[in-house]
N, C-alpha and C positions, 0 to 999 in steps of 0.2 A: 611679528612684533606689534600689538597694539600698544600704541605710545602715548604719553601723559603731554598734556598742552604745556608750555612755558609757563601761562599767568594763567593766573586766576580768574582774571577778567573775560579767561578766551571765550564762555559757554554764553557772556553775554552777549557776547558780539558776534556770535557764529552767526552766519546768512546763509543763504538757499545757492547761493551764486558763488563759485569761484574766482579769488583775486587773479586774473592774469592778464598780460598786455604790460607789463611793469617793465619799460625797456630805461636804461641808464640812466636818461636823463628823466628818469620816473622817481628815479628811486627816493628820495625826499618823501615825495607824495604817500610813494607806499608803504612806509615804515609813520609815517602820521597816520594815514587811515584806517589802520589796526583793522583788518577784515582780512573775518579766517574763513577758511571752508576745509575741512578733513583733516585738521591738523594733526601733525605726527610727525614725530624724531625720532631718528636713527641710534637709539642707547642701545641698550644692553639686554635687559632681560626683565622675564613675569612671575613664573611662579617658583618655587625653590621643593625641589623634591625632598623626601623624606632622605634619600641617601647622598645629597648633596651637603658638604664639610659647609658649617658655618660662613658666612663670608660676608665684605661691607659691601653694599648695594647700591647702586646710583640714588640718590636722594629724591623726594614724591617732586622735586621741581624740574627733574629731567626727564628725560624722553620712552621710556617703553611701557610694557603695559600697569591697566591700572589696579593688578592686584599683586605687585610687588612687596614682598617682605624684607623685613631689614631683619636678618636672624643673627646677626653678629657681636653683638656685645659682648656678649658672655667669653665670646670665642678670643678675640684682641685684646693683650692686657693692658693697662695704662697706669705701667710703671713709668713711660717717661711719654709726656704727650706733646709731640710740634703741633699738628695742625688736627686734634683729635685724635690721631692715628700713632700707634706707637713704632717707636723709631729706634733701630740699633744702629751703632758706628757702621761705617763701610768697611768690608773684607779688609785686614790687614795682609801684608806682603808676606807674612811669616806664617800664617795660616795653613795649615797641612790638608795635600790633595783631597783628603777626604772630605772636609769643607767646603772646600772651596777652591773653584779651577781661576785661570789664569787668563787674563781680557788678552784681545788679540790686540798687538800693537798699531796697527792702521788706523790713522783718523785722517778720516778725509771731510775737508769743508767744500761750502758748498762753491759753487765756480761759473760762471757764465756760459754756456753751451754755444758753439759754433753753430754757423748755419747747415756745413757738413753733418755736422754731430745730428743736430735736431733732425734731419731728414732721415738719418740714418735710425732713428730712433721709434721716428714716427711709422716708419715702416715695418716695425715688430709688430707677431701676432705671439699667443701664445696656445701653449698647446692646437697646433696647426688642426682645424679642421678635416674627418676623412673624405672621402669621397661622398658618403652617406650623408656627411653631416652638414646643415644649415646654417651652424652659428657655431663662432672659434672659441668662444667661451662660457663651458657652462660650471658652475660656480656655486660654494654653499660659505656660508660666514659662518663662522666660527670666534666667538663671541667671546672676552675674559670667562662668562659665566661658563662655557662650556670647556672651556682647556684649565679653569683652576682645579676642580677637584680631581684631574688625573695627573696636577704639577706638584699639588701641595705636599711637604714631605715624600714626596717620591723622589727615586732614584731617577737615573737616565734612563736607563733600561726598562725598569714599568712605564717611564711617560712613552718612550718609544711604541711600546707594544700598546701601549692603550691608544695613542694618536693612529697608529697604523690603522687598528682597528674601525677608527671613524671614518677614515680614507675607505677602508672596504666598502662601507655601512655607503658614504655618496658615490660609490661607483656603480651603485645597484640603479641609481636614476638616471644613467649615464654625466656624471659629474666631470668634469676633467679640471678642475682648479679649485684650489681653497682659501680661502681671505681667512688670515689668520689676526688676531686679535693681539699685539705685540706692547702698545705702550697705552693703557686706556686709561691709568689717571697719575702721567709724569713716570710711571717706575714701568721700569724695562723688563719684558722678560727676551731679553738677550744681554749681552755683554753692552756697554758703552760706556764711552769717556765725559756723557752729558746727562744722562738719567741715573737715579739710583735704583736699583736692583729692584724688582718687585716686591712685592710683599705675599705673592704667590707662590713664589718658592720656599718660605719658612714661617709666615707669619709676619714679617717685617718688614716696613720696607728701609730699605738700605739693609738688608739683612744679606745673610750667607744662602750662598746659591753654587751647591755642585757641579753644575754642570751648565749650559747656555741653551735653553729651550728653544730659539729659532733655530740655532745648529742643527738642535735635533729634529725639529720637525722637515728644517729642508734635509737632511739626508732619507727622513722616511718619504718622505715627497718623492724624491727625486727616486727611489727605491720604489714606487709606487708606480710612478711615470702622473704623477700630479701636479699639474701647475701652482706654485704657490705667490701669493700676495702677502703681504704686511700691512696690517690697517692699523692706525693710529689715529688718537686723539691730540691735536696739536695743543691747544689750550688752556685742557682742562688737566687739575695735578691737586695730589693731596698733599703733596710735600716739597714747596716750595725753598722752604730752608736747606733741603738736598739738592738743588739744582745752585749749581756754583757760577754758573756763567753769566744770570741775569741779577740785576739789582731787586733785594726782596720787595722793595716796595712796589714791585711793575708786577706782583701777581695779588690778583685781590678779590677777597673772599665774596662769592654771590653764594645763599644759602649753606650748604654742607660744604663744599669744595675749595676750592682757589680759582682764579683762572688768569691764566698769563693776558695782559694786556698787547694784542698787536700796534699798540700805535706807540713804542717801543723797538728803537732800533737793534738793541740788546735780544729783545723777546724773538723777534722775526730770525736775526741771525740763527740762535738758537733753534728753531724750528728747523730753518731751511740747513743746518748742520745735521740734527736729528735723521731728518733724510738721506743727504748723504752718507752716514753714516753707514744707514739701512743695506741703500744701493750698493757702495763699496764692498762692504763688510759679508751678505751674505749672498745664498744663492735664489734668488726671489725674484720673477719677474718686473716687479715694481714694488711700490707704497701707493696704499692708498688709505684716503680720509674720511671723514661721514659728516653730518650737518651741524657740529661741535664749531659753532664760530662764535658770535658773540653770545653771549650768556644771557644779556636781557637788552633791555632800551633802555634803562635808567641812568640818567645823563651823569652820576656821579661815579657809574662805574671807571671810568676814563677821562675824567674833568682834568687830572694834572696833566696827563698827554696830551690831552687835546689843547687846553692850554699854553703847553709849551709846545706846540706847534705851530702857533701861529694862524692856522689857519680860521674859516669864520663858518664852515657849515659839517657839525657834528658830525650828519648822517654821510654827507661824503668822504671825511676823514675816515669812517667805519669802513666804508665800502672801498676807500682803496688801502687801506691798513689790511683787509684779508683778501684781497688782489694782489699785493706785494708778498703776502704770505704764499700764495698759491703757484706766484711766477717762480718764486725763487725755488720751492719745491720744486718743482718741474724739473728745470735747471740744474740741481741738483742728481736727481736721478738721471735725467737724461745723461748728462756728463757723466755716469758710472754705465752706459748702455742702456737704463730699466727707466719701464713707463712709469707713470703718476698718474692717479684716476682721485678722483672727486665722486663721492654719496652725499647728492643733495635732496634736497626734500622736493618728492613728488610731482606736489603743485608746483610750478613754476613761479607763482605771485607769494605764496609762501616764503621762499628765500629773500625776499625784498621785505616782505613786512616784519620779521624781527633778527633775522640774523646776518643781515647787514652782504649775505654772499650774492654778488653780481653774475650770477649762472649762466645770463643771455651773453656775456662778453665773456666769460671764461668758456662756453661755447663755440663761441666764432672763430678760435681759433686754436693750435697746438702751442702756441706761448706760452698758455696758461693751464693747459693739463691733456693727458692721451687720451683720457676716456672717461664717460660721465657715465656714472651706473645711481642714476637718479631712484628714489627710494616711491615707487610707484604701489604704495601700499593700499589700492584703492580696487573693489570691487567695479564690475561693469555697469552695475545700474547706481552706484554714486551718485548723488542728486548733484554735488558741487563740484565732482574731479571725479568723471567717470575713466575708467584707466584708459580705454580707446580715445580720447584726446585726449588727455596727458599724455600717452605716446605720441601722438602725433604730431603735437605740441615739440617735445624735444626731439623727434626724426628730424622734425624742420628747422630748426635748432642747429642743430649740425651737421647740415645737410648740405658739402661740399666742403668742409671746414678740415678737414682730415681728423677732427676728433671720434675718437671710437664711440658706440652706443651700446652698451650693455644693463639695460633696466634691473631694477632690482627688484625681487615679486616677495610678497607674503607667504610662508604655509600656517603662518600662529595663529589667524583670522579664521581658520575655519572651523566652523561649530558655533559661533561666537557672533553676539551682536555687536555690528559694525556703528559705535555710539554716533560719530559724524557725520553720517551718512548718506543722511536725511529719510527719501523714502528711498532707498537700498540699505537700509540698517539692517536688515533678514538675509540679506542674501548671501551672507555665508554659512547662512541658518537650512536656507532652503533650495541653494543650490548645491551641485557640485562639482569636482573637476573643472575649477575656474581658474586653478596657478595654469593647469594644461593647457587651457583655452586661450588665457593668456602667452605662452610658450610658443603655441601655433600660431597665434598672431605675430608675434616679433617673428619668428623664423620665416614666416609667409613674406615677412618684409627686408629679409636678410640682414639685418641687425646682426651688430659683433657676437654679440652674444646676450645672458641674463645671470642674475644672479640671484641666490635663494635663501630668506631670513628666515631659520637658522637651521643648522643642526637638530638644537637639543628639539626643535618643534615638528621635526621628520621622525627623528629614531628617539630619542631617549625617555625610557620610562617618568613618569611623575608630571613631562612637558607633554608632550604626545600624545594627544587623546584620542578616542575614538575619530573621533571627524578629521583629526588632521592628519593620519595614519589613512585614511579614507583616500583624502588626497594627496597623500603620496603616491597613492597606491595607480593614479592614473600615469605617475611619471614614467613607473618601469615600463 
C-alpha cells in the first residue's frame, strides 16, 4: 500500500528526522508542529486492473497509493443522488427470497465488560500456533478493493467459491487468518439494524442484497480452518442519510465523503453498537480498525461539538473523543468473547500529529484494545522510520501491557520508489526479500504475530508485478 499524505502541505514539511516521543501530555504540541517523516495511511487501494468491474475509489485526499484511478462514473447511475452516490430504498419485507434474504433478529448494544470477562478475553489467541510455529497470527487484508469484484452481481455460491479461492492463494505463504474488509464507507456487507446494505452487492447502497457476505466468508473460513477478522472503517460513510440512529448534522463532509463526528454522543454510541453487532452476530475472532480517525485538523470540522462541549482545548477534546470510541469498541467485543485490534500508523509521532489517536495510551493497556497491528510500511534503511525501531518503538510500547503485537508489513512497495524515504527511497528498487526479513525479525522476537498489505499485491493479476510476486515468492 503506498499511501497519499492528508494535506497538501505534507511534502513541505517533510524532514529527515522522525516525529516520536509524543507521550499524552504531548499531544497539543504534536498536532501544532505538523512534522511528517514517511507518511502513510492505511486506505484501500492503487491501481485498478483491466478486469476489475468499475467502482468508487477512496478520493486523492485519502490514504493509499498514488496512482489511484477513479474508474466509476460511467459505472453508478445518478438517478437519485444523497451524498453523490446513488441510493435505493431498503429491502422491503415483501421482497421475494430471490432478492433478498432476511436480517438475523439479534441486536446487541454495546455493554460494559466485567473484570471476569476482560481477562477471560484477553487470554484468546487465535488460530493457536503449532509446535513449528513462532507467531499465532499470520494474516493478509483483504481490502473492499479486493472482495467487490467477486461480490458484485454475484450469487452466494460464486462469491463462496471465489473467496475460498483466495483463502487457497494465502495458505501457500503459510497464512492462517484473514482481515476482511466488512464496513469501509458506512454500508455493510453483512446484515445490520445500523448500516445500509453496501453498494457492492448491486450497485446501491441501500440496495438489495441476496445473501449476507460475512455469513459467507465466515463459513468458507471456517471450512478452510482460517481465522477470520472484520475490519471497519468507523468514521468515514458515503451515505449519512442511511444511517438512522445519528443526527445528520453530526456527519460532515471533508473532501468526497462524510465523516461521523466523535465528539458526538450519538456518533460513538453508534460505532460502539456497530461492533457489537459484529461480535454478536457473527463467527469472527474480533473487529478490527485502521488509521480512519480524524479526517483533517481544521478546526471547523467539529466547531459545534466542541462547542457544545464545553470544554477549552480542541486537540484534547479530539484525542479523548477517539479514546472513548476505541474503549467502548473494546467493550463491546469483549462482552460477545472476540478481540478488538487497532491499525495505526507506523510511525508512532505520526498518530499525534493529525489524526488525533492516542496509541501510547491505548497501548498501555487492554481497556482500550487486544492488539495493535501498527501499519509499519517502512523499509530498513528509511532515513526517518527505519522499520527496526519502529518495532522496537512499539515492542516497548506494549511490553507487559497484555496488549497483543502483530505488525503490519508491505508487499505493494516492492519494485517501486519508496517517495518518503529519504536516502532508502531505492531500496525497494534494489533490494530484496525485505517483507521476509522483516517476518524473521518479529518472529526472532516472538511477537503475536504480522500481518500483510494486501491480497490483490501478492496474487492478483493487473496489482502483482514482477517484483512483488518476487517477494512473495520468499514467503513460501
Amino acid at each position: 500500500m503506498r499511501l497519499r499524505p492528508r494535506h497538501a502541505l505534507l511534502a513541505a514539511v517533510m524532514t529527515a528526522t522522525a516525529l516520536t516521543g509524543c507521550y499524552a501530555d504531548e499531544r497539543v504540541q504534536a498536532v501544532n508542529a505538523g512534522s511528517y517523516v514517511g507518511v502513510e495511511y492505511h486506505s484501500e487501494v492503487e491501481t485498478v486492473s483491466a478486469d476489475t468491474p468499475p467502482l468508487i475509489l477512496p478520493p486523492t485526499t485519502s490514504s493509499h497509493q498514488d496512482t489511484t484511478q477513479d474508474t466509476t462514473s460511467a459505472y453508478i447511475s445518478t438517478t437519485k443522488q444523497t451524498t453523490g452516490l446513488t441510493t435505493k430504498p431498503p429491502r422491503e419485507t415483501t421482497t421475494s427470497p430471490a432478492t433478498s434474504a432476511t436480517k438475523p433478529k439479534t441486536t446487541t448494544t454495546a455493554k460494559q465488560t466485567t473484570a471476569a470477562e476482560t481477562s477471560a478475553v484477553t487470554s484468546l489467541t487465535t488460530a493457536p500456533p503449532s509446535a513449528t510455529d513462532k507467531t499465532a497470527i499470520k494474516a493478509v487484508w483483504f481490502s473492499y478493493i479486493e472482495l467487490s469484484p467477486i461480490l458484485l452481481g454475484k450469487s452466494e455460491s460464486q462469491f463462496k467459491q471465489s473467496f475460498s479461492a483466495m483463502l487457497d492463494d494465502i495458505k501457500t505463504v503459510g497464512a492462517n487468518t484473514a482481515i476482511v474488509h466488512v464496513r469501509p464507507f458506512g454500508d455493510a456487507l453483512y446484515w445490520s439494524d445500523y448500516y445500509p446494505n453496501s453498494r457492492f452487492y448491486d450497485g446501491y447502497i441501500g440496495g438489495n442484497a441476496s445473501f449476507d457476505a460475512l455469513s459467507a466468508m465466515c463459513d468458507v473460513a471456517k471450512a478452510q480452518g482460517i481465522t477470520l477478522y472484520a475490519w471497519v472503517n468507523p468514521f468515514r460513510t458515503e451515505s449519512p442519510t442511511l444511517i438512522k440512529t445519528i443526527q445528520q448534522s453530526h456527519a460532515v463532509k471533508v473532501g468526497t465523503y462524510y465523516y461521523l463526528d466523535p465528539g458526538y454522543a450519538d456518533v460513538r454510541t453508534l460505532i460502539a453498537n456497530g461492533a457489537a453487532e459484529l461480535a454478536a452476530n457473527y463467527d469472527i475472532a474480533g473487529v478490527i480498525i485502521d488509521d480512519y480517525f480524524y479526517p483533517t485538523t481544521d478546526k471547523s470540522f467539529d466547531k459545534q461539538s466542541f462547542e457544545a462541549s464545553g470544554k477549552a482545548d480542541l486537540s484534547a477534546f479530539r484525542f479523548d473523543n477517539c479514546t472513548d470510541v476505541v474503549k467502548q469498541m473494546r467493550a463491546a467485543c469483549n462482552k460477545q468473547g472476540k478481540l478488538f485490534g487497532i491499525a495505526p500508523q507506523g510511525n508512532v509521532g505520526n498518530n499525534y500529529s493529525t489524526l488525533y489517536a492516542d496509541v501510547k495510551l491505548w497501548s498501555s493497556s487492554t481497556v482500550y484494545c487486544d492488539i495493535m497491528l501498527p501499519q509499519i510500511y517502512y523499509g530498513f534503511k528509511n532515513s526517518g522510520a527505519p522499520f527496526d525501531k519502529c518495532l522496537a518503538e512499539w515492542t516497548t510500547l506494549v511490553k507487559g501491557t497484555g496488549v497483543k503485537l502483530a505488525p503490519s508489513l508491505c508487499v505493494y512497495k516492492a519494485g517501486t520508489e519508496d517517495t518518503w524515504a529519504g536516502d532508502g527511497k531505492f531500496e525497494w528498487q534494489t533490494d530484496s526479500g525485505i517483507v521476509k526479513k522483516q517476518i524473521d525479525l518479529i518472529e526472532s522476537q516472538s511477537l503475536w504475530g504480522y500481518t500483510l498489505y494486501s491480497y490483490n499485491f501478492m496474487f492478483t493479476t493487473g496489482y502483482a508485478t514482477e517484483a512483488m510476486k518476487k517477494e512473495v515468492s520468499f514467503l513460501f
